[in-house]
Structures are given as C-alpha cells and as structure tokens.
N, C-alpha and C positions, 0 to 999 in steps of 0.2 A: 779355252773352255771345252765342252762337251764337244767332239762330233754328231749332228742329228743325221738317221739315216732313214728314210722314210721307208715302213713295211706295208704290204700290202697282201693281202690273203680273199681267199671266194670262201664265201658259206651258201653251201647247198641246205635247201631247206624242202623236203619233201611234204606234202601236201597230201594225207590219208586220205580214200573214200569214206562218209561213213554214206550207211542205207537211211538217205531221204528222196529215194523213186522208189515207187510201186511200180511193179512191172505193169505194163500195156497189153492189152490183148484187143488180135482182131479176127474174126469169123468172118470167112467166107462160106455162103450156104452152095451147096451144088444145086439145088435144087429146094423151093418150095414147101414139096411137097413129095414124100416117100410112099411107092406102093405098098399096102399091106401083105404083098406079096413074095419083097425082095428077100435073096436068100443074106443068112448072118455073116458080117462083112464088107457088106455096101455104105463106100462109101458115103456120108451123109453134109459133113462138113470137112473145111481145113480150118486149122485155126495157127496162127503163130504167134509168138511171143516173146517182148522185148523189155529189156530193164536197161537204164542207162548208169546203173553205176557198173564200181567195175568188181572181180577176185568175185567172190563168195556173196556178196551183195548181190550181184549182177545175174550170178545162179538161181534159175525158175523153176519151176513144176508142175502142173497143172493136173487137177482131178475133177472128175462126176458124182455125184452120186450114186453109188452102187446099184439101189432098187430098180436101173431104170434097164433098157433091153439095149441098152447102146452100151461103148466103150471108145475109151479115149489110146490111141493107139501112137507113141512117142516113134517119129519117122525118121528125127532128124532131127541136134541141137533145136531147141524151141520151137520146134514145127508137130504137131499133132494130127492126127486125122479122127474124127467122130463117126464110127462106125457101128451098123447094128451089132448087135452081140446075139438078140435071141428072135425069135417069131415077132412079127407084129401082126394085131387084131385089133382093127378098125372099128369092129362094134365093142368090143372094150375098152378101148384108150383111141379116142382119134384123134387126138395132140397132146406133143409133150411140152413142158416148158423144162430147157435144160442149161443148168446156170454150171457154165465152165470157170472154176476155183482156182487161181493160179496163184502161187507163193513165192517168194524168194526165197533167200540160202541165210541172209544179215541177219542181221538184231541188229533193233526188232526187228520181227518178219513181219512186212509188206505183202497184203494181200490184194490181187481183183478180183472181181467176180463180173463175169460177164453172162 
C-alpha cells in the first residue's frame, strides 16, 4: 500500500491593532494659582499623554483653544507644557477654565478632553 508520512508546518497568524483606546491624559498643575503679573512663558502646567494601542493608533496630539492667553508647548513625545502666551489681567478674566483636547492618529479618531 501507500507509504503514510506525517507533515507538519507553523502558521503564523498576526494579530492587527485596531484603535479601541482613547488616549489618557494627566495634568499636573504647578501651581493653584498664577500671578497676574508673570511674564509670557511661565510655566503653568505639565501635561502628558498616553494611548495603549500601537503604529498610528497610538499617535497623539493635543490642542487649546486659541482665544485663551495660554499655549500648549510640545516638549517631548506626549509631554506638553501649558504656558502663558500673553498678559494676564485679574480684573478682567480671574479664571480660566481650559479644556486640553487630545486625539489620536487611528480611525476612527479617539478623542479626550480633559
């Protein structure tokens, strides 16, 4: 009869990311509370930022709102610093509320807002 010869082979099965994380974000405040007097610059926050998938998914970015006298200042892969940008005036505006907007890179794009 037949000789039987038993075969044996690997299948590699690769495992895609897709984007089901929204990035994390955490704010550390330096402070309270800022003098109306600090020049434009000063530090006000750090903020960093993490996504756990991976490639292009996993790519962040984070924005402000323009209108406001601060700026978000990219320091370093997912690290940010909230900085004044212009004058501040206590009897005009004596708090802000500022909601830092962070995206990924996937489809869909995953947003936070902190």
């Amino acid at each position: 009869g037949f000789l039987s010869v038993p075969v044996h082979c690997d299948v590699l099965v690769e495992v895609v990311d897709v984007n089901d994380n929204a990035p994390e974000v955490t704010v550390t405040s330096l402070s309270s509370s800022v003098a109306e007097d600090v020049p434009p610059g000063t530090v006000v926050a750090l903020i960093s930022v993490t996504d756990a998938d991976m490639g292009e998914n996993g790519e962040t970015r984070c924005q402000i709102p323009n209108n406001l006298p601060f700026k978000l200042d990219s320091t370093f892969r997912n690290y940010y610093r909230l900085l004044t940008k212009d004058a501040l005036d206590r009897e005009t505006v004596s708090q802000y509320g500022i909601t830092v907007t962070c995206s990924d890179a996937g489809l869909p794009v995953l947003t936070t807002n902190k």
